[in-house]
VEXSEKE-716810 format. One record per residue: residue in three letters; z, x, y of N, C-alpha, C in turn; residue number from 1. Coordinates in steps of 0.001 Angstrom, whole numbers, always signed. Example, Ala and Ser with C-alpha at 12.3 -4.5 7.8 and 13.67 -1.06 7.14 Angstrom:
# residues 2
- ALA;+7800;+13190;-5690;+7800;+12300;-4500;+7800;+13200;-3300;1
- SER;+7080;+12850;-2250;+7140;+13670;-1060;+7870;+12900;+30;2
***
This chain:
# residues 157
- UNK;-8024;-18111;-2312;-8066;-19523;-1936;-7405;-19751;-585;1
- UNK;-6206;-18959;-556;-5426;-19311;+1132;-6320;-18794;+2082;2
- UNK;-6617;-17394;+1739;-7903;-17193;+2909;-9278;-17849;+2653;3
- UNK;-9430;-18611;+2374;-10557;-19313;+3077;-9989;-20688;+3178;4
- UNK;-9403;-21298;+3086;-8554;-22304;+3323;-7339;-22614;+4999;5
- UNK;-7073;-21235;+4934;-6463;-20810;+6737;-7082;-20267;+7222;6
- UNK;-7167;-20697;+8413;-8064;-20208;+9427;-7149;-19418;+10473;7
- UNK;-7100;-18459;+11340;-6964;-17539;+12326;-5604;-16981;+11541;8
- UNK;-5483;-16864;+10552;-4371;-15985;+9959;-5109;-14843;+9268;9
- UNK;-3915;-13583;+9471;-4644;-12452;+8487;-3915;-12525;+7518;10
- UNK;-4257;-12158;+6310;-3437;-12184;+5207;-3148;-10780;+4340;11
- UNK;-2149;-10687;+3583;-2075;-9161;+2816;-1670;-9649;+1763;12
- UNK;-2870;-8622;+829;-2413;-9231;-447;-1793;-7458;-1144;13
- UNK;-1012;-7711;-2123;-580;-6285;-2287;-533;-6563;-3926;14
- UNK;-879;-5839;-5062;-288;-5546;-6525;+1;-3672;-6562;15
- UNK;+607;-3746;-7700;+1036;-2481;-8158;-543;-1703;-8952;16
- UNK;-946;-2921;-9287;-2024;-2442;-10268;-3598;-2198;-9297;17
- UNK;-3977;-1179;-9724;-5220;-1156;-8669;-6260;-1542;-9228;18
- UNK;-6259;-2236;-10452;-7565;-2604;-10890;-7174;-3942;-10465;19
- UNK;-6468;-4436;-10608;-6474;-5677;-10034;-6583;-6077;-8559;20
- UNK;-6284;-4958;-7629;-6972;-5039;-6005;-8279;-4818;-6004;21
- UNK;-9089;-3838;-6989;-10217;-3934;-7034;-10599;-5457;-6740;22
- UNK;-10403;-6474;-8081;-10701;-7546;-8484;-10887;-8582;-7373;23
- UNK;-9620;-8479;-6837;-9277;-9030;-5492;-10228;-8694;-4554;24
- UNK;-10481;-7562;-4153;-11348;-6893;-3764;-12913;-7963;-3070;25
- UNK;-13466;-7284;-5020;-14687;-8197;-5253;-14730;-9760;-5050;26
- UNK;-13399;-10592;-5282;-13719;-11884;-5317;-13889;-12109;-3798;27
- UNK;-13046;-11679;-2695;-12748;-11748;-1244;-14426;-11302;-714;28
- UNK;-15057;-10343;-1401;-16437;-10096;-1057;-17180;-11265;-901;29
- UNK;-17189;-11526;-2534;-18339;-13049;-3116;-17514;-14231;-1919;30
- UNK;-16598;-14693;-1499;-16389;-15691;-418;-16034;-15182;+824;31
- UNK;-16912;-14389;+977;-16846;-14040;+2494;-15859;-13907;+3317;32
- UNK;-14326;-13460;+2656;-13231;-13848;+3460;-12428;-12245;+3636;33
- UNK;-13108;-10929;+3033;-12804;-9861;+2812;-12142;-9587;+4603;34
- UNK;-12706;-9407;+5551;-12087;-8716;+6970;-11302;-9724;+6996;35
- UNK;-10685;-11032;+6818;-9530;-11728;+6669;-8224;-10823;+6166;36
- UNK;-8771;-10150;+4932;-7997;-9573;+4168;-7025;-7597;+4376;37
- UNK;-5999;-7850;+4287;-5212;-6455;+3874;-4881;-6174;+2537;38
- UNK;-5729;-5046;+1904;-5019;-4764;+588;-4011;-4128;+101;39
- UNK;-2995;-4104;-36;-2241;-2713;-150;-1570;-2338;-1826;40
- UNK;-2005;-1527;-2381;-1617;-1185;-3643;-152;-859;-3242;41
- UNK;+869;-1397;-3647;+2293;-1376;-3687;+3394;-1891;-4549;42
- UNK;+4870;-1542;-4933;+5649;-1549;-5928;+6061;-2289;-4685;43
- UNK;+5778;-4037;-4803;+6598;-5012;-4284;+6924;-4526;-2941;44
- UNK;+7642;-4563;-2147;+7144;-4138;-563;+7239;-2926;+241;45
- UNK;+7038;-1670;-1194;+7413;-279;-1265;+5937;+331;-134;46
- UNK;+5198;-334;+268;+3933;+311;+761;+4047;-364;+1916;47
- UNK;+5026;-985;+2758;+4916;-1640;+3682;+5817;-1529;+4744;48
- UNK;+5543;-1426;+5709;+6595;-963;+6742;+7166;-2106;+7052;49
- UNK;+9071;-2153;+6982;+9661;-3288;+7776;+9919;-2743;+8532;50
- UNK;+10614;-4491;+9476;+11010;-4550;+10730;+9800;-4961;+11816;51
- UNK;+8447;-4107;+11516;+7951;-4399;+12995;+6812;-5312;+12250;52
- UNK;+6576;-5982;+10882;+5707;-6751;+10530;+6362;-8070;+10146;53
- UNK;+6510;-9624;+10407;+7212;-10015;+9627;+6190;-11172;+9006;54
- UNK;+6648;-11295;+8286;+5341;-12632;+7493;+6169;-14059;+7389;55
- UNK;+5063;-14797;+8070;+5269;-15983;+7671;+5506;-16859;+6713;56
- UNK;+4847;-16464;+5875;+4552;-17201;+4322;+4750;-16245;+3391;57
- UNK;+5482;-15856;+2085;+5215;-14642;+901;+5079;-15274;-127;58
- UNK;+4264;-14990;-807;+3963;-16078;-1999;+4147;-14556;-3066;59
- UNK;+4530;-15035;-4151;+4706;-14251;-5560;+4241;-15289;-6747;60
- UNK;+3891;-13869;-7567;+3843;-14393;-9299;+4271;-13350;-9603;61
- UNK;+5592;-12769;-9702;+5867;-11743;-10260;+6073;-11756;-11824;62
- UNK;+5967;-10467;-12779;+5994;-10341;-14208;+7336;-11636;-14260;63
- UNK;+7711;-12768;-15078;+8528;-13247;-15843;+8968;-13582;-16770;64
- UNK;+8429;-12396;-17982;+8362;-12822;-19659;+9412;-11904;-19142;65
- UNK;+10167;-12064;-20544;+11184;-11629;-20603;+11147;-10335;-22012;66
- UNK;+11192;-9071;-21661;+10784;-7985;-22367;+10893;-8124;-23762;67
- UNK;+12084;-9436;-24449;+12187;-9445;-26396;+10690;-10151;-26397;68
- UNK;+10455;-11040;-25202;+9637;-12390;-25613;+8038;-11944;-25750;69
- UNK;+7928;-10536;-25256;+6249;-10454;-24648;+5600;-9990;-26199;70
- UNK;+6159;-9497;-26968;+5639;-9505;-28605;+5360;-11043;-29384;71
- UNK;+5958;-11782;-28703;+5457;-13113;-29289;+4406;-13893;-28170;72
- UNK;+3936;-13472;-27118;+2748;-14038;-26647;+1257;-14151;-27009;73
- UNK;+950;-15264;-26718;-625;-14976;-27790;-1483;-13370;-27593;74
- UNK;-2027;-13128;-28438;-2714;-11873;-28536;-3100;-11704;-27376;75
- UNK;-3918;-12263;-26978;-5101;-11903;-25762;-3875;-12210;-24812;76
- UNK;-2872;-12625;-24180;-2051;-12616;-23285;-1074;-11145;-23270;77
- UNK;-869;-10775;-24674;-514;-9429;-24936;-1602;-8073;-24205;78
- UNK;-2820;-8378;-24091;-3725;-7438;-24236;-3464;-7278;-22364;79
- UNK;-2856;-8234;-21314;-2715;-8002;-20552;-1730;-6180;-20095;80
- UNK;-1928;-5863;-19104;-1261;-5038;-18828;+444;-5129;-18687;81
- UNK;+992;-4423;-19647;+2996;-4545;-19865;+3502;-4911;-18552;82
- UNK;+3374;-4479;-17251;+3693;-4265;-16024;+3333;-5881;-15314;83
- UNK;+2387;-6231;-15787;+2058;-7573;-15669;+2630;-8478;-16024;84
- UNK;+3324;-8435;-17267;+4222;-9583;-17696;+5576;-9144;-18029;85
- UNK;+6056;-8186;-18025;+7486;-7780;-18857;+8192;-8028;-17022;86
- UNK;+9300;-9301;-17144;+9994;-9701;-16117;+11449;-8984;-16157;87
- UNK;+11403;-8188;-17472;+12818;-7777;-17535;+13754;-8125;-18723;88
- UNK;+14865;-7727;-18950;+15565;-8484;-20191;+16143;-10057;-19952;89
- UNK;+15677;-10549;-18911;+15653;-11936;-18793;+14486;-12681;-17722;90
- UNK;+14006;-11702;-17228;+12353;-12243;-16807;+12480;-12321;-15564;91
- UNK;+13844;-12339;-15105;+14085;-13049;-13652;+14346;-11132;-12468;92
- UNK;+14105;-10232;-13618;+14241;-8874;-12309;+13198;-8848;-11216;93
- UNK;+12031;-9210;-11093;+11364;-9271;-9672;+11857;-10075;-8807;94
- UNK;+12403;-11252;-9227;+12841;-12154;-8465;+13786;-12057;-7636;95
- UNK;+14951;-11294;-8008;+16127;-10520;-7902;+15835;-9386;-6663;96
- UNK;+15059;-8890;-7169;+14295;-7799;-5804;+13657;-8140;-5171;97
- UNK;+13055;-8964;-4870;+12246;-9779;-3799;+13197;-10461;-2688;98
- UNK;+13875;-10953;-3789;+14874;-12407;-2772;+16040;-10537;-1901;99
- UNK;+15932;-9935;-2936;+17093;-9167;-1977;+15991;-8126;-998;100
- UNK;+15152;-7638;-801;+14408;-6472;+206;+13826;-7968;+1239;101
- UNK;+13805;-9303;+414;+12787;-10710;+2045;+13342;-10130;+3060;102
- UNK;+14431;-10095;+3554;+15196;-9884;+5180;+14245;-9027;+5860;103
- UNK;+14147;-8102;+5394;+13084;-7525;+6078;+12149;-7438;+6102;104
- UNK;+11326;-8639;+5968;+9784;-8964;+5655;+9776;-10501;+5989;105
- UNK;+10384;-10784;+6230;+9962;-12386;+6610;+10523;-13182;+7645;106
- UNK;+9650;-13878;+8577;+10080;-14244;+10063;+10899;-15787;+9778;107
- UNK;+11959;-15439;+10955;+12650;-16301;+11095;+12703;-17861;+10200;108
- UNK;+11387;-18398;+10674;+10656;-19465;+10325;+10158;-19405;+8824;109
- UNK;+10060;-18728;+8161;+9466;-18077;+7346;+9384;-18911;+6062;110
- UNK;+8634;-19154;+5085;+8728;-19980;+3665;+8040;-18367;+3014;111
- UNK;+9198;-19002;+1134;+8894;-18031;+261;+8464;-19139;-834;112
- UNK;+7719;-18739;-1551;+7052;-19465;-2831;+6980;-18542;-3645;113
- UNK;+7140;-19378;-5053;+7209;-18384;-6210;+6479;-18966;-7239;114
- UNK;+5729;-18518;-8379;+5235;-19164;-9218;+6200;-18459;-10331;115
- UNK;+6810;-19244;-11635;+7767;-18657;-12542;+7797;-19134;-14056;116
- UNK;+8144;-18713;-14763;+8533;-19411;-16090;+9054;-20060;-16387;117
- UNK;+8664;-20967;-17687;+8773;-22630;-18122;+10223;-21783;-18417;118
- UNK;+11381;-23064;-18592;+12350;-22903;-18564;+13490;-22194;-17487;119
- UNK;+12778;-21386;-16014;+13631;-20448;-14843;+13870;-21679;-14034;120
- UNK;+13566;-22331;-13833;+14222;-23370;-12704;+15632;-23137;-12348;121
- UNK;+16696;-23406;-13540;+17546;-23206;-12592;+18284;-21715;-12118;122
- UNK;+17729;-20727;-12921;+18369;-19252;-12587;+17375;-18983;-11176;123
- UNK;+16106;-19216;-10749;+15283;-19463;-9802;+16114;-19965;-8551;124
- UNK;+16615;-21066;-8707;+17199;-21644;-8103;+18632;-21300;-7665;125
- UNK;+19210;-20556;-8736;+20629;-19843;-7891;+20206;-18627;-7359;126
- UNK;+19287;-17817;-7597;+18528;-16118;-6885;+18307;-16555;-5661;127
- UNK;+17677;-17930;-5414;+17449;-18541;-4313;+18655;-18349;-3300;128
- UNK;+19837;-19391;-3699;+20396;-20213;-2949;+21912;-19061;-3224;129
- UNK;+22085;-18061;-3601;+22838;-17079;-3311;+22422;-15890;-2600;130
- UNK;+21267;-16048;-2372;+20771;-15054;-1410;+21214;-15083;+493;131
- UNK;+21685;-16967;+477;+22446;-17029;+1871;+21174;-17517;+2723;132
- UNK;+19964;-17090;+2605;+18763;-16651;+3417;+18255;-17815;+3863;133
- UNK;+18065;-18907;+2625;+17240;-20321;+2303;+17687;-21157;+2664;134
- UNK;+16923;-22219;+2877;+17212;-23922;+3067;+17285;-23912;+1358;135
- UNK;+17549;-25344;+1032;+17546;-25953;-708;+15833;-25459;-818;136
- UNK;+15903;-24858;-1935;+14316;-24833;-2464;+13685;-26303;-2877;137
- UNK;+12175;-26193;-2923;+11936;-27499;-3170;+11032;-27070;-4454;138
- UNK;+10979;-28019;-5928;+10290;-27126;-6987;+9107;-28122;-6886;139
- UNK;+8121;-27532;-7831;+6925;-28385;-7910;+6610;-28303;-9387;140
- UNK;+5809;-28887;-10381;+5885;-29446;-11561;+4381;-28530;-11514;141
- UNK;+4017;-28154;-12982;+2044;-27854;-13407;+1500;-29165;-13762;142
- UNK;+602;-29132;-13869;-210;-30604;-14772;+178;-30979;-16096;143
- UNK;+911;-29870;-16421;+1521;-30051;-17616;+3091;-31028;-17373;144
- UNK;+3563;-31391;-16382;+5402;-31678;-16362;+5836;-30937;-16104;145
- UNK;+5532;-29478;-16379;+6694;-28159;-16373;+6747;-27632;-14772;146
- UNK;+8589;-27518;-14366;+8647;-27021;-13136;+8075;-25068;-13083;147
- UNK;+7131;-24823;-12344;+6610;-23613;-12440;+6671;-23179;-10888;148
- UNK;+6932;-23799;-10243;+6450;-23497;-8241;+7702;-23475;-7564;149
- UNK;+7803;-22661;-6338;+9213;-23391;-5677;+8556;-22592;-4285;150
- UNK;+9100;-23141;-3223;+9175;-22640;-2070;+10213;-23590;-1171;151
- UNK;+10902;-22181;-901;+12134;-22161;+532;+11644;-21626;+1262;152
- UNK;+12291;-22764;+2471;+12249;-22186;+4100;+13612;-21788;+4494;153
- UNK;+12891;-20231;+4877;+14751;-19735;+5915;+15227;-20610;+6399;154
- UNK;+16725;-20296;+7036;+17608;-20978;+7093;+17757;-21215;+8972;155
- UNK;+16984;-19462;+9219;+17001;-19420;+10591;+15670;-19760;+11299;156
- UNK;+14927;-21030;+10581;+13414;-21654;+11426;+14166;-22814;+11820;157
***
């Protein structure tokens, strides 16, 4: 949706899982936005060279079930791949590693967005704002009421 929605930006999209870059893949085909696109199969920004790339924008949905909780998700949400949803023994470990490797991946100016689990707002919100890095995050609500979105802008734009 962002690439065909921005215009003269390149974008990189990266998962761990390669069937799911496939996917990515194919959909970027069907809307014509594929040479827009960088794929990189990677463990979060393990496939990516810092320092001489920095990104403007990083958007995440990283795994945030929380490893007791993913046995009680509906079946067919179970049937997803473990790596996909197990966030950790409190859901919030990608988050944790993201907010700590950004420095070297994101420009000055830079906004981070996160999509997260009903109930993380406020542990979201201190990973944030102890990281030193951020302005105040700003959250955003689903259609449902529930806060699920957030994006901070560095501190140094």
């Amino acid at each position: 949706s962002l690439t065909k929605n921005i215009r003269y930006r390149k974008i990189s999209c990266s998962d761990i899982n390669t069937a799911a870059l496939r996917l990515a893949k194919r959909n970027a085909e069907f809307h014509d936005v594929k040479e827009k696109i960088d794929f990189i199969c990677s463990d979060l920004f393990s496939a990516v060279t810092s320092g001489s790339l920095k990104f403007e924008l990083i958007i995440a949905n990283p795994p945030y079930v929380c490893t007791r909780d993913i046995r009680k998700l509906p079946v067919d949400v179970q049937r997803e791949p473990k790596n996909a949803l197990d966030g950790g023994y409190d859901g919030l470990e990608f988050y944790r590693k993201i907010v700590e490797q950004i420095p070297d991946f994101i420009a000055n100016s830079g906004y981070l967005a996160f999509e997260f689990g009903d109930g993380q707002k406020v542990l979201i919100k201190d990973i944030i704002k102890e990281s030193g890095i951020f302005e105040e995050p700003v959250f955003f609500c689903d259609f449902n009421g529930i806060f699920r979105f957030v994006i901070a802008k560095c501190k140094n734009g």
